[in-house]
N, C-alpha and C positions, 0 to 999 in steps of 0.2 A: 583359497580356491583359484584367485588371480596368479596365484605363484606357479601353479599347478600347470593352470590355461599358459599362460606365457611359454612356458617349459615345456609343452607340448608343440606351441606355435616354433619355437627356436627349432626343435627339429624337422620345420617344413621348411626353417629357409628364410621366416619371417622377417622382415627388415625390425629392426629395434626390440625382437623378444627379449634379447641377452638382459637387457637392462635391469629385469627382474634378478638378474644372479646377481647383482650390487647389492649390498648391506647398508649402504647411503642411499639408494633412492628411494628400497623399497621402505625403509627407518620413515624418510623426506615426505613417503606417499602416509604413511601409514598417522605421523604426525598428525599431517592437514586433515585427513581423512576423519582421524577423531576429532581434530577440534571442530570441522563440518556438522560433526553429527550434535557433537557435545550444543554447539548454540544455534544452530537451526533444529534438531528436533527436542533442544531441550527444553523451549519454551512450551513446544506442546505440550511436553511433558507435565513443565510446573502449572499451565492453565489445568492440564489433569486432573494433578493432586488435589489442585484447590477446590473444582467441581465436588471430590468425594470429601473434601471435606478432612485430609490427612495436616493439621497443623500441628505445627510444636507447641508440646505443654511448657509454659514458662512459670517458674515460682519467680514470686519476687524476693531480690536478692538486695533492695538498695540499691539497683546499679544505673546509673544515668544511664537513658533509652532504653531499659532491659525489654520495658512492658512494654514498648511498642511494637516490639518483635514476636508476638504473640498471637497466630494463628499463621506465621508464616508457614509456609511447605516446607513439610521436610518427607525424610527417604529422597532427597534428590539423591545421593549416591547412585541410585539406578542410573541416572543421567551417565555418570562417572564407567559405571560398571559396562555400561551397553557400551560405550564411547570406546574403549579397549576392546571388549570382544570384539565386534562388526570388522573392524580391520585386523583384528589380527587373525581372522578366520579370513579373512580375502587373500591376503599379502601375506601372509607366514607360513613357515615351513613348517605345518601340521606333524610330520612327522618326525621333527625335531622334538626330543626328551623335554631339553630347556622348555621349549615355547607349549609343550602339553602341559609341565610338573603348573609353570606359571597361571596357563588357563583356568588349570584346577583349580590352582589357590585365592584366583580372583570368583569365581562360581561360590565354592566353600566358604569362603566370607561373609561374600556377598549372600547367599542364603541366613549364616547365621546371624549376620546383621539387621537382615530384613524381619527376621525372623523379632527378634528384640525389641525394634521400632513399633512391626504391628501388635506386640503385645502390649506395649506403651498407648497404644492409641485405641486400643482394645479397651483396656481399665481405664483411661483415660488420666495416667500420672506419668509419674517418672520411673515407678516399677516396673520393666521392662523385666528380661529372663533375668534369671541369677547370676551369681559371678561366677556358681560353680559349672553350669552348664556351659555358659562362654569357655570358662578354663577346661571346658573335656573339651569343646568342640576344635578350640587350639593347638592342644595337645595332640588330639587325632589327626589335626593338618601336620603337625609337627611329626609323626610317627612315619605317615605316608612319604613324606620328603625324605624325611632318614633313611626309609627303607629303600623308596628309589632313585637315592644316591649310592645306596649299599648295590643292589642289586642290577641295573641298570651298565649292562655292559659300554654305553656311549657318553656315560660320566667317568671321566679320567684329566688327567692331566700332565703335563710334562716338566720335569723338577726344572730351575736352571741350575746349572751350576758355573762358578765364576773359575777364570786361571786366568793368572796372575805373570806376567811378560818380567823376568828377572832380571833383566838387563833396562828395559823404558819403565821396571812397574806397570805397563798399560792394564787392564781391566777387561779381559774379554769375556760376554758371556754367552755361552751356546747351551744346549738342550739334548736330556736324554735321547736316542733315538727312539724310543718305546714309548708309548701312552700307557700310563700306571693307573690304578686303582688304587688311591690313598685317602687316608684321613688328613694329610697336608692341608692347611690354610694360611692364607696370610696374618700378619702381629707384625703392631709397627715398631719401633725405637729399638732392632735391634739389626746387627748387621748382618744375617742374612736372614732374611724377615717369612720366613716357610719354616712352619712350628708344626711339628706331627703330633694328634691327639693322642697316639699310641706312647708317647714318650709318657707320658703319664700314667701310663701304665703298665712300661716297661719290670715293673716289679711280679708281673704274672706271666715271665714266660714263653714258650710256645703262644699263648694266649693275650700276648701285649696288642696284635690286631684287631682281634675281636673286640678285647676292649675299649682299645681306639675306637671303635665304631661306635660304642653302645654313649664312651663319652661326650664323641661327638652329636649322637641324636637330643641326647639329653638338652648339649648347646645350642641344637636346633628348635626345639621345644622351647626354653627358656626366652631364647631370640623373638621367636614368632608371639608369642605369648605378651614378651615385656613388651614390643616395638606397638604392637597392632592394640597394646592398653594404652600404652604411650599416646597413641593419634587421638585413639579417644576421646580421652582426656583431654586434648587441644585441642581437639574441635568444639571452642566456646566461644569463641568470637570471630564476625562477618571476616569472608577469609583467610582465617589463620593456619588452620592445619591443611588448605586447598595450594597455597603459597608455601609452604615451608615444603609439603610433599614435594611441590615442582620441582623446588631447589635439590633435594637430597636425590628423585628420580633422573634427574639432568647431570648430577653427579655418579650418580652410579652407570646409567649410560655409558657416561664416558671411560669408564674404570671395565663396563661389561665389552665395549669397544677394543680398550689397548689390550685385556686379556686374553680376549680372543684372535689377535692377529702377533704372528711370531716376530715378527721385526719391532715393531714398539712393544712388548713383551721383553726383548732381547736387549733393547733399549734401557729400560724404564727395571730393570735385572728382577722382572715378577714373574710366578710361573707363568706358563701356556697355558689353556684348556681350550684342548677343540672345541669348534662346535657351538661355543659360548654366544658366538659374536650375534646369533638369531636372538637372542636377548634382546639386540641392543633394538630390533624393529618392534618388541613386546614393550619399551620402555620410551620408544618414541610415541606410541599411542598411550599410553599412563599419560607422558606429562602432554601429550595434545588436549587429552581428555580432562585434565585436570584446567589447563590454560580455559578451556571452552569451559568450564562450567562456572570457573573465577568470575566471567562475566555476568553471570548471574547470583554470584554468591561473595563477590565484594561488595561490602557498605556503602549504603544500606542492604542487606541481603535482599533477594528476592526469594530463595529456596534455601535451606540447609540439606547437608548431603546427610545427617543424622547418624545413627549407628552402622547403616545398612553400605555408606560411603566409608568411616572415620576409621570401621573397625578392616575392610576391604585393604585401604590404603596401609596402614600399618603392616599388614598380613603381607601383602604385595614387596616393600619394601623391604623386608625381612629376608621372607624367600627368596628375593632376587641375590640379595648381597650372602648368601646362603652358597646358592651357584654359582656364584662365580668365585666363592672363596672369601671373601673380603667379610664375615659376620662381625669380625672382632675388632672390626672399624666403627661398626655401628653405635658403638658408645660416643664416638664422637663425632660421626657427622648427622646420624640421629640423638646429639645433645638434647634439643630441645626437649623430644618425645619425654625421655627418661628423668629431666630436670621436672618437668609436666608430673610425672610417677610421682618424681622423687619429695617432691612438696607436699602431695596430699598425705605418703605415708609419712612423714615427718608431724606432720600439722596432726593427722589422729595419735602417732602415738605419744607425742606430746602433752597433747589433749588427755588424754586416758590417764600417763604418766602424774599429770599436776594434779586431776582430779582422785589420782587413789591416794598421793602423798595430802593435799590440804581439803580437801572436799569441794574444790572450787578446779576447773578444769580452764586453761590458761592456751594462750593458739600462739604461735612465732609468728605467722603471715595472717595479715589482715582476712584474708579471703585464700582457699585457694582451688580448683588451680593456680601455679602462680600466676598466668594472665590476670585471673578477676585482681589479684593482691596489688598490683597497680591501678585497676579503675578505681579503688576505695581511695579517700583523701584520708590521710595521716591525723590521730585524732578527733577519729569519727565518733568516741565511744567504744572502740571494740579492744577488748585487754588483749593486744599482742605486741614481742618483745619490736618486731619491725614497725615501725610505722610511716619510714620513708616510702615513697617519696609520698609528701604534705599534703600535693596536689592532685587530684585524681588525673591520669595522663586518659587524652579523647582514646577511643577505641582503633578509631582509623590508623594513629601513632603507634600504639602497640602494636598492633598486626604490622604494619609497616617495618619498626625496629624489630620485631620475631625475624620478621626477614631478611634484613641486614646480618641478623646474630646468624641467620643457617649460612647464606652465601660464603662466609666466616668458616664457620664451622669446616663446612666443605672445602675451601682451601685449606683448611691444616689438615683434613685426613688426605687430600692429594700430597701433600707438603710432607706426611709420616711415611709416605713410599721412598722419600730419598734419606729421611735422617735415620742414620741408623748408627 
């Protein structure tokens, strides 16, 4: 709405309206703006919760401190989710595709998130909705974005293409004249790293586009689905999936940043997409949002942002790297998420595995997610093949080193844009 006022005041003449057409202030305003909200109205928030009485159910798990954490507030997520919205409905260009498909997917979430918490705190357990309902309600974010990437004549993009100086070798790269309508994405490790999904289905024809298309929703689906289980899942310990989100949103910023401006684009030999660059003010208020609530959700927590936050953020970070092209990075600079995935399915079907082979059902990781599988001390009792490391590591250190691992992470997916 301030984008809007500004833009109106600039054609009276106004001294300083322009400022509003910069991508750096209104990102700079939209930041502070959320982390404002996130720790000044989030305590009112958590006094809230606490009045009705909304605490987390804790089972005890064996784990140093677990049971102390037991009636803290949760759904702090709300914190998280208002902290986004409030600025990006002041500062953002409303009628930008990007900044509406994003608003959606932070709403959508954030409903079905809330949605799971209060039925947790309903029955008073940890059975919250099903997994099948979560998995439609995904699927259906996922279908929507598919469709209006399909459909949405102001999602396009511009190929590069590279020519080659035969006499200096030099490297030049310039760009279609035309904004295309493609299944194009980006894939790292190879040298010219714009992978069309249509090539996969090159084998049907008049009909390899369409296909393209339906391949690609499917990867949108899967992405939205794996990533937003992935946060889940990590959100078990005081700041952990609040801290690693920053990292990966601050990374993707930057990525939603150089793709949308043609010169580092041209640079950096990645496509173009208009338009994109309004992202980057949607992702300055994520990670404001995110920073302001850390204050109240680092160890010892005072709030948990619960489903209603874990499943939001996931969902968020998906669709973002979705638009701007970059999904099939998400393996590795959303490592953690899927490492997070990839342990509990391991650890059940293991489980399952030993116990139809010997009648006794046998775990790899002491605990997992694999966060807890580090609090456990090595030779607790519990029959699994790991039982490094011996010592239970404090909680405050894991979350710590999670974060160390994404900062990581994140430089090598910047680092897959040049090795090819």
């Amino acid at each position: 709405m301030l984008y809007y006022l500004f833009g109106y005041l600039d054609t009276l003449g106004f001294p300083g309206a322009r400022l509003m057409d910069y991508i750096t202030v209104r990102s700079g305003a939209a930041f502070v703006l959320a982390l404002f909200i996130a720790m000044v109205f989030g305590r009112r928030i958590i006094d809230r919760l606490q009045l009705m009485q909304v605490g987390e159910i804790i089972r005890d798990l064996g784990l140093e401190g677990q049971m102390q954490k037991k009636g803290t507030p949760t759904m702090g997520g709300i914190i998280i989710i208002i902290s986004i919205l409030i600025p990006c409905l002041l500062i953002g260009n409303l009628s930008s595709v990007y900044m509406a498909l994003m608003l959606l997917t932070t709403v959508w979430l954030g409903l079905l998130g809330f949605l799971d918490d209060w039925l947790k705190i309903k029955r008073h357990n940890k059975d919250g909705m099903s997994g099948k309902v979560k998995i439609v309600g995904q699927v259906g974010l996922g279908l929507v974005v598919g469709a209006a990437m399909y459909f949405s004549p102001d999602i396009v993009m511009r190929e590069n293409v590279e020519t080659v100086d035969v006499e200096s070798t030099e490297i030049t790269v310039t760009y279609k004249a035309e904004n295309v309508k493609t299944t194009q994405t980006t894939i790292p490790f190879v040298k010219n790293n714009n992978f069309d999904y249509a090539y996969l289905t090159s084998w049907a024809g008049k009909y390899a586009s369409a296909g393209g298309w339906i391949v690609f929703v499917i990867v949108v689906i899967c992405a939205i689905s794996g990533t937003s289980n992935g946060a889940n899942l990590t959100d078990g310990l005081d700041g952990l999936c609040t801290g690693v989100s920053a990292i990966i949103g601050t990374a993707l910023a930057i990525m939603a940043y150089l793709g949308g401006n043609i010169i580092y684009s041209s640079y950096l030999n990645i496509m173009y997409i208009p338009g994109s660059e309004e992202l980057v003010v949607f992702m300055a208020a994520f990670i404001g949002a995110l920073v302001g609530f850390l204050w109240y959700n680092a160890f010892p927590a005072q709030v948990f942002m619960g489903d209603t936050g874990s499943l939001t953020l996931g969902g968020i970070i998906a669709v973002f790297a979705i638009l701007i092209r970059k999904e099939l990075l998400i393996p590795v600079l959303c490592a953690i998420f899927f490492i997070e995935d990839l342990s509990v399915m391991i650890q059940v079907a293991y489980f399952k595995y030993t116990k139809r082979r010997t009648g006794v059902g046998k775990r790899i990781f002491k605990m997992t997610p694999l966060h807890h599988h580090f609090q456990k001390p090595g030779n607790s009792g519990i029959d699994a093949l790991l039982q490094a490391p011996l010592r239970a590591i404090p909680e405050s250190k894991i979350v710590t080193r999670f974060w160390i691992v994404a900062i990581l992470l994140a430089a090598v997916t910047f680092v897959t844009l040049k090795i090819r």
